[in-house]
N, CA, C and O atoms as a printed pandas DataFrame, in Angstrom:
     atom_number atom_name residue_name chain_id  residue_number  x_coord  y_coord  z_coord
0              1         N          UNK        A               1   -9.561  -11.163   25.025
1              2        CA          UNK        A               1   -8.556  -12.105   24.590
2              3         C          UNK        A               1   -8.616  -12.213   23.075
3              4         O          UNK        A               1   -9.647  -12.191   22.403
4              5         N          UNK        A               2   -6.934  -12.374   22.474
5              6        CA          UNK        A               2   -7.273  -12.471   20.807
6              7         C          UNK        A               2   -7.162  -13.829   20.188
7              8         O          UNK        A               2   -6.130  -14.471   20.381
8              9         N          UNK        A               3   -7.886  -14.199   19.644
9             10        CA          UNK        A               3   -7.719  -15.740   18.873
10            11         C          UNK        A               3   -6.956  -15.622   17.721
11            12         O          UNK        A               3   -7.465  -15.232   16.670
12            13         N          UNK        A               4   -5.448  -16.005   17.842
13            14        CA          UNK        A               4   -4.770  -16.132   16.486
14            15         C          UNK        A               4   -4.845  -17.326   15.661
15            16         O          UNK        A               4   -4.121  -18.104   16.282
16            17         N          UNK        A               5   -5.198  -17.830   14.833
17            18        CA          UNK        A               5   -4.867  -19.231   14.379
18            19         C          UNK        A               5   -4.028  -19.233   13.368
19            20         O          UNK        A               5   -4.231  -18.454   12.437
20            21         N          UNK        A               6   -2.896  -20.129   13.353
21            22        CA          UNK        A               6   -1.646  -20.053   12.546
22            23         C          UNK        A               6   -1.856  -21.257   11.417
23            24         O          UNK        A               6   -2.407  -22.205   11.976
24            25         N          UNK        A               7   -1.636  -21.492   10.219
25            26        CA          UNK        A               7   -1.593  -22.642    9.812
26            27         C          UNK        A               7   -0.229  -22.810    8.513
27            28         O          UNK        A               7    0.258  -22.102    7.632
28            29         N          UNK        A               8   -0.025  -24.256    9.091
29            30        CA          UNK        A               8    1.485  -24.223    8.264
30            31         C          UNK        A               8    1.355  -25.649    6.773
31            32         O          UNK        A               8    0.807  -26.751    6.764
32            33         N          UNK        A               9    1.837  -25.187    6.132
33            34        CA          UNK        A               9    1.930  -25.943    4.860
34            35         C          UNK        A               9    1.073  -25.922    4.050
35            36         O          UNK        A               9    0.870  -26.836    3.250
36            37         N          UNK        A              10    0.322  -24.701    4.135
37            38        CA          UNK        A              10   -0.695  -24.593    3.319
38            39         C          UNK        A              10   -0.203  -25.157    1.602
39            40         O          UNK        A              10    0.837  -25.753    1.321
40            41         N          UNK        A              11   -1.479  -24.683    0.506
41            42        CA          UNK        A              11   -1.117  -24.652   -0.681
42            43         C          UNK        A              11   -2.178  -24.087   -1.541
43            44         O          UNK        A              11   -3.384  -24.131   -1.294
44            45         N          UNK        A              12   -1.764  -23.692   -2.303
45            46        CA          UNK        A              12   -2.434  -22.190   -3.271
46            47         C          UNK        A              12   -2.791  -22.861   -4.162
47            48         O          UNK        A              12   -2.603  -24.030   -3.824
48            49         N          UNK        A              13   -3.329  -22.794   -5.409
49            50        CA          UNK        A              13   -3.870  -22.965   -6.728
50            51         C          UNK        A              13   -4.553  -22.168   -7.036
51            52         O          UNK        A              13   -5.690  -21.834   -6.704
52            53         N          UNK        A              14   -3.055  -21.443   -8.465
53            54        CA          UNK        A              14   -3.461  -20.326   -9.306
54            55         C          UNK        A              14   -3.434  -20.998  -10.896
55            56         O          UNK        A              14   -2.818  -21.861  -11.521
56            57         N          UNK        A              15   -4.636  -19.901  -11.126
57            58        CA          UNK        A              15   -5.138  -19.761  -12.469
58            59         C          UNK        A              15   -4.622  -18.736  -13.058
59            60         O          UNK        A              15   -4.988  -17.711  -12.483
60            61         N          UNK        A              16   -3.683  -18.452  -14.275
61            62        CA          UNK        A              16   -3.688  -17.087  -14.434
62            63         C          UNK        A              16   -3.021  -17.084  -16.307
63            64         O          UNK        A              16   -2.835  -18.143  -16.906
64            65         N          UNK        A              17   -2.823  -16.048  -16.785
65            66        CA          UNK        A              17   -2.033  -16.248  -18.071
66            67         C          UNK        A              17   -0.827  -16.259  -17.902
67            68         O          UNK        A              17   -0.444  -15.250  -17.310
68            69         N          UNK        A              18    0.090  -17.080  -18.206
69            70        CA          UNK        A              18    1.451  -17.736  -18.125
70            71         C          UNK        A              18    2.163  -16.407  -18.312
71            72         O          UNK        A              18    2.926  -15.835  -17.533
72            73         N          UNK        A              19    1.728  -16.029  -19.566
73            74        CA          UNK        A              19    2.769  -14.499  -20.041
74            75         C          UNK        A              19    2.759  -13.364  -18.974
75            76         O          UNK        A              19    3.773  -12.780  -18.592
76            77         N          UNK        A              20    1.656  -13.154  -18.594
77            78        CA          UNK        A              20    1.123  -12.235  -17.965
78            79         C          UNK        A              20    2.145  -12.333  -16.411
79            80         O          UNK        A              20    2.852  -11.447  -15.930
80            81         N          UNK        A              21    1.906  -13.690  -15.915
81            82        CA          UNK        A              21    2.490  -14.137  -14.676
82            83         C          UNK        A              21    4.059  -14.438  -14.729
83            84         O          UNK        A              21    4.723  -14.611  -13.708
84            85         N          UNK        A              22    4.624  -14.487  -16.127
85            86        CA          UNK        A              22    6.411  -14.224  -16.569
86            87         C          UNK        A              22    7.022  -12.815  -16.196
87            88         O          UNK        A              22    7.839  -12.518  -15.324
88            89         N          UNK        A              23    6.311  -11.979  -17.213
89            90        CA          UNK        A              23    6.384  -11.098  -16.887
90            91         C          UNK        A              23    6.060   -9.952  -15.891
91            92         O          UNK        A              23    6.398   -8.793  -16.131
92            93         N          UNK        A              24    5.381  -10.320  -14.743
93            94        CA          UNK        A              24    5.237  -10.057  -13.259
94            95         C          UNK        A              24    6.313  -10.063  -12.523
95            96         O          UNK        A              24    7.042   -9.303  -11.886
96            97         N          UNK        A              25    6.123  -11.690  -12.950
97            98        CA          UNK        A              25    8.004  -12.546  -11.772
98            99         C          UNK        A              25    9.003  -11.395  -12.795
99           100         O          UNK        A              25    9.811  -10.826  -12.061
100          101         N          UNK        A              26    9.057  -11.199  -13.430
101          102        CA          UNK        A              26    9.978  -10.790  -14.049
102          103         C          UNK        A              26   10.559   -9.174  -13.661
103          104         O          UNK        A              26   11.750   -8.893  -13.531
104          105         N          UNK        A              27    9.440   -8.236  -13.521
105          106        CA          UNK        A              27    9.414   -7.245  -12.370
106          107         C          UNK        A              27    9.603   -7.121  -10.853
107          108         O          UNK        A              27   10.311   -6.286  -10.291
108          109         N          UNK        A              28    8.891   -8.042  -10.296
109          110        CA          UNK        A              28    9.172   -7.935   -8.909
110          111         C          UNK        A              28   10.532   -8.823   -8.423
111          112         O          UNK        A              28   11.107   -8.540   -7.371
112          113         N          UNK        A              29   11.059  -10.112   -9.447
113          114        CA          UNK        A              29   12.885  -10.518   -9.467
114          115         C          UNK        A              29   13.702   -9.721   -9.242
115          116         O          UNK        A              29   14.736  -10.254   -8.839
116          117         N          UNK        A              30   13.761   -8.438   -9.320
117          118        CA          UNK        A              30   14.265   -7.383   -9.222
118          119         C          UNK        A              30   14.629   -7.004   -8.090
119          120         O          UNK        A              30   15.752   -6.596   -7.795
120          121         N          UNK        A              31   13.666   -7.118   -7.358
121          122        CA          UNK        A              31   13.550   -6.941   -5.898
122          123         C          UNK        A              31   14.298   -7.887   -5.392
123          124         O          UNK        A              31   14.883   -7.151   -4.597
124          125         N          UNK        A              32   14.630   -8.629   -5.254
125          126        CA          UNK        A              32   15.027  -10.235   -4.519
126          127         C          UNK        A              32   16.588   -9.828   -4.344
127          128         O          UNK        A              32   17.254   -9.439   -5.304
128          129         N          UNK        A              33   16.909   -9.904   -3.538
129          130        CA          UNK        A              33   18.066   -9.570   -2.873
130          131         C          UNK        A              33   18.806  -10.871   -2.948
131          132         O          UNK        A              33   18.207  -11.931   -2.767
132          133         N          UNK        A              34   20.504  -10.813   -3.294
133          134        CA          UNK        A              34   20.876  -11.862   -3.511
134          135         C          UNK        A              34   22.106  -12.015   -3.152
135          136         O          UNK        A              34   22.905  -12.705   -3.785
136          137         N          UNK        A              35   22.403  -11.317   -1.983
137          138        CA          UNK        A              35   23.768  -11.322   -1.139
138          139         C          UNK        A              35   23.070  -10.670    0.154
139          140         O          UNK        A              35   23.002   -9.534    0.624
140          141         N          UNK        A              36   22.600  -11.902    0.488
141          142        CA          UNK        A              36   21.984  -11.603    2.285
142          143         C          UNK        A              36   21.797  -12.363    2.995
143          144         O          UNK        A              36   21.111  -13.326    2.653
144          145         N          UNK        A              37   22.222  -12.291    4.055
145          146        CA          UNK        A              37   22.058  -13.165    5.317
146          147         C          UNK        A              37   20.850  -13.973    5.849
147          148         O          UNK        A              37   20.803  -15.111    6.317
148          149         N          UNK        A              38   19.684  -12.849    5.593
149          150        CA          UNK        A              38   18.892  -12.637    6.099
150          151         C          UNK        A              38   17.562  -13.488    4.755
151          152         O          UNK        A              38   17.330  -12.966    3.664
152          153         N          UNK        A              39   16.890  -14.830    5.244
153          154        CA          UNK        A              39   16.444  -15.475    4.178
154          155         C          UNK        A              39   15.463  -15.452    4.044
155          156         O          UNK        A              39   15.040  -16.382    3.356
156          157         N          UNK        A              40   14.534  -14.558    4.501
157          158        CA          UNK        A              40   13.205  -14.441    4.001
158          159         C          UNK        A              40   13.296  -13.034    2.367
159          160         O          UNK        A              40   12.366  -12.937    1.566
160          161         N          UNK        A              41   14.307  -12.361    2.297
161          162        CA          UNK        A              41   14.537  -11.643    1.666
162          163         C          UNK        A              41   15.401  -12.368   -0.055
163          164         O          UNK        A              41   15.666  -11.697   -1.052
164          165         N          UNK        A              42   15.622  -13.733    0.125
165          166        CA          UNK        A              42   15.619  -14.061   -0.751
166          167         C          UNK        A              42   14.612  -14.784   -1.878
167          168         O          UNK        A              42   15.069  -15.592   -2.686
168          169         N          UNK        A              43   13.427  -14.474   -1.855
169          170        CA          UNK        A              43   11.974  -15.293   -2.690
170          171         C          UNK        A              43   10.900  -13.838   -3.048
171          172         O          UNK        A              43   11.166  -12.640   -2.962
172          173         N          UNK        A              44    9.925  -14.374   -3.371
173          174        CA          UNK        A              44    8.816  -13.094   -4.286
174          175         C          UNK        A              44    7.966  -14.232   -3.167
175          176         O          UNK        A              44    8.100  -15.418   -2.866
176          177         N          UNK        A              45    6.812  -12.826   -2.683
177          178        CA          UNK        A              45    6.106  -13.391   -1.529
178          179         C          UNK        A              45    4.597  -13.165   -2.548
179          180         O          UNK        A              45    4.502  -12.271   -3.389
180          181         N          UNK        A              46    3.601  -14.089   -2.274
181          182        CA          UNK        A              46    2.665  -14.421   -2.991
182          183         C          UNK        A              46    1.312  -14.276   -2.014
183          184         O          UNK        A              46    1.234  -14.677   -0.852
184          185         N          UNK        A              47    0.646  -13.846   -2.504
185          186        CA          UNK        A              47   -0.585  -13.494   -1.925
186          187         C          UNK        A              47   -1.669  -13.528   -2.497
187          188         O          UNK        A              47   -1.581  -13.295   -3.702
188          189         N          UNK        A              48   -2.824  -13.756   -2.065
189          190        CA          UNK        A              48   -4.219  -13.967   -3.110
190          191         C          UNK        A              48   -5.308  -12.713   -2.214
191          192         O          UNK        A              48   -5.560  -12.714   -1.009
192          193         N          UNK        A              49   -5.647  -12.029   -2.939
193          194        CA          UNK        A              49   -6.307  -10.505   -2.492
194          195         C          UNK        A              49   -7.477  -10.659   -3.535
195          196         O          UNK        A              49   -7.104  -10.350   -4.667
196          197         N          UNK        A              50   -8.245  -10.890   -3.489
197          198        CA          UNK        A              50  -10.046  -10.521   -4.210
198          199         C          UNK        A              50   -9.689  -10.972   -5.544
199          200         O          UNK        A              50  -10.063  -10.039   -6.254
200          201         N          UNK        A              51   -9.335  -11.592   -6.071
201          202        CA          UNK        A              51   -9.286  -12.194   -7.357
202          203         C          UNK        A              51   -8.103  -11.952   -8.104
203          204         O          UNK        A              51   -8.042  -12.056   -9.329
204          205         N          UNK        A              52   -7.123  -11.615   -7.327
205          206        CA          UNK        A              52   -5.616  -11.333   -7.894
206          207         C          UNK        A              52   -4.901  -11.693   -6.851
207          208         O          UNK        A              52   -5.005  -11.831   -5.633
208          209         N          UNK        A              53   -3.645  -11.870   -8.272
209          210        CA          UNK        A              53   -2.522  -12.742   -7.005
210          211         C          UNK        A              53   -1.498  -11.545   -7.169
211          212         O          UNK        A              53   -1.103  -10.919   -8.153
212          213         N          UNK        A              54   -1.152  -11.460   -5.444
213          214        CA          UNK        A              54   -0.181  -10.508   -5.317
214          215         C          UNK        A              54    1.311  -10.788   -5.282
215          216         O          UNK        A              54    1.668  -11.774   -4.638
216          217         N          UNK        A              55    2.060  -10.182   -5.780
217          218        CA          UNK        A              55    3.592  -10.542   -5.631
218          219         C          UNK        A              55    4.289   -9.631   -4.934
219          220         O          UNK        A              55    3.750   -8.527   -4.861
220          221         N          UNK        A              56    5.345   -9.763   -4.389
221          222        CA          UNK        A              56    5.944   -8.585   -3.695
222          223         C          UNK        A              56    7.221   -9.227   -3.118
223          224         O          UNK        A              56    7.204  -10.320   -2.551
224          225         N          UNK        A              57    8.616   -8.291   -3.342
225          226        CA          UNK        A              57    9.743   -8.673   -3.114
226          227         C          UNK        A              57   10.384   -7.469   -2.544
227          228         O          UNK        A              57    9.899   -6.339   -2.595
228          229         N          UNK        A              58   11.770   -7.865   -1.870
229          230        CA          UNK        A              58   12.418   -5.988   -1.051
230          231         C          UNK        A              58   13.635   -6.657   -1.003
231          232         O          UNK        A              58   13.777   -7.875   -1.113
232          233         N          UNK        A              59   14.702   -5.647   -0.798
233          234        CA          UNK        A              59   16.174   -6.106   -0.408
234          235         C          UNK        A              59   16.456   -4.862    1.018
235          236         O          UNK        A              59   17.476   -4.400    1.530
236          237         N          UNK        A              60   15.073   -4.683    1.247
237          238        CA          UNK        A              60   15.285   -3.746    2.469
238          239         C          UNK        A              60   16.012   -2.069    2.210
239          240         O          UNK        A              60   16.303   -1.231    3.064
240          241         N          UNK        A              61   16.145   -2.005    0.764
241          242        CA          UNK        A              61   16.446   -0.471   -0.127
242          243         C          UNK        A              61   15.475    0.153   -0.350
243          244         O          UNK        A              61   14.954    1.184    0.076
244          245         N          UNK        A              62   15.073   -1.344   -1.819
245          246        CA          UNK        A              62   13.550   -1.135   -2.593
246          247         C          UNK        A              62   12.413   -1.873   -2.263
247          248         O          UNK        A              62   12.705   -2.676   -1.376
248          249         N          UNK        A              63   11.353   -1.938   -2.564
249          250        CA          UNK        A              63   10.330   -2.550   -2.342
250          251         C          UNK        A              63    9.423   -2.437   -3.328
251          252         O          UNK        A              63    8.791   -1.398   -3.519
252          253         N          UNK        A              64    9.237   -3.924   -4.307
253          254        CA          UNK        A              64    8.595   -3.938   -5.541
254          255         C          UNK        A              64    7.468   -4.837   -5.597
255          256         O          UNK        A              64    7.729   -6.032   -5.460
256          257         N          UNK        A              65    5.773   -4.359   -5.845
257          258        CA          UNK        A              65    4.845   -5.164   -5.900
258          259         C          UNK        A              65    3.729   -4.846   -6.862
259          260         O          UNK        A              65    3.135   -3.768   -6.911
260          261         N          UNK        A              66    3.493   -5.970   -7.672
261          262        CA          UNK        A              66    2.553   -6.043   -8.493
262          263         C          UNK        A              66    1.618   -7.052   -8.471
263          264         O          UNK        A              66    2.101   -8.134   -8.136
264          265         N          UNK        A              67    0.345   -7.061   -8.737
265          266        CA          UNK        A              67   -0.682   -7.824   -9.184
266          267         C          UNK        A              67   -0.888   -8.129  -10.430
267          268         O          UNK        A              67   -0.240   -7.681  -11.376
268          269         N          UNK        A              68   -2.051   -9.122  -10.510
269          270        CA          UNK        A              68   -2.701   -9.600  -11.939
270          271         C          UNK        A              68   -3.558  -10.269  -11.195
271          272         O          UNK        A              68   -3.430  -10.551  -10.004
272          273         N          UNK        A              69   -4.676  -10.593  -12.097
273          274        CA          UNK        A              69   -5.699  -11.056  -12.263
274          275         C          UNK        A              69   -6.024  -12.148  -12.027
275          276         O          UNK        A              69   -6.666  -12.284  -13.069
276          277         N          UNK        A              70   -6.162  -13.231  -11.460
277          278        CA          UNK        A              70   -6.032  -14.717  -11.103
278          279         C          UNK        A              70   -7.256  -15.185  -10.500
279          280         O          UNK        A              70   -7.896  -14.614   -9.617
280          281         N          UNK        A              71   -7.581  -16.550  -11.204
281          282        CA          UNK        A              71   -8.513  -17.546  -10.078
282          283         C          UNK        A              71   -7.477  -18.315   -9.057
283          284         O          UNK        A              71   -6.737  -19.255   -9.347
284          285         N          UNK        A              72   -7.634  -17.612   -7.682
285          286        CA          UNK        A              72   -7.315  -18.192   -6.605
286          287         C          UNK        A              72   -7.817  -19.204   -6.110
287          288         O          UNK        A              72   -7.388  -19.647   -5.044
C-alpha cells in the first residue's frame, strides 16, 4: 500500500538577490501563456531543490526553467 500525504496552503520563504530573482522571472515570463483556457498554465511554478529555487513556466509549445541560488 502507498502513503500519499497531500498538504494544502503551504508557504515558502525565500532568500535570494532581488536582481538575480528579476531577472529569472523575467526569463521564464516568457513561458506563461496568456490566451488559455486552461489555468494552471497561466503563473511561473516555484520550487525549492537543495538550496535553489526553481522556476518553471510552458504554454504547452515551450517549456522554460531556470534556477538560482536561494535560502529556502
Amino acid at each position: 500500500m502507498t502513503s500519499v500525504d497531500t498538504v494544502v496552503a503551504t508557504s515558502m520563504r525565500v532568500t535570494c538577490a532581488k536582481d538575480e530573482l528579476a531577472e529569472k522571472l523575467q526569463v521564464v515570463g516568457r513561458g506563461v501563456s496568456t490566451r488559455t483556457s486552461v489555468q494552471i498554465l497561466a503563473g511561473i511554478y516555484l520550487r525549492a531543490v537543495g538550496g535553489q529555487l526553481a522556476l518553471s513556466s510552458t504554454d504547452m509549445e515551450i517549456s522554460l526553467r531556470v534556477a538560482l541560488d536561494a535560502q529556502v
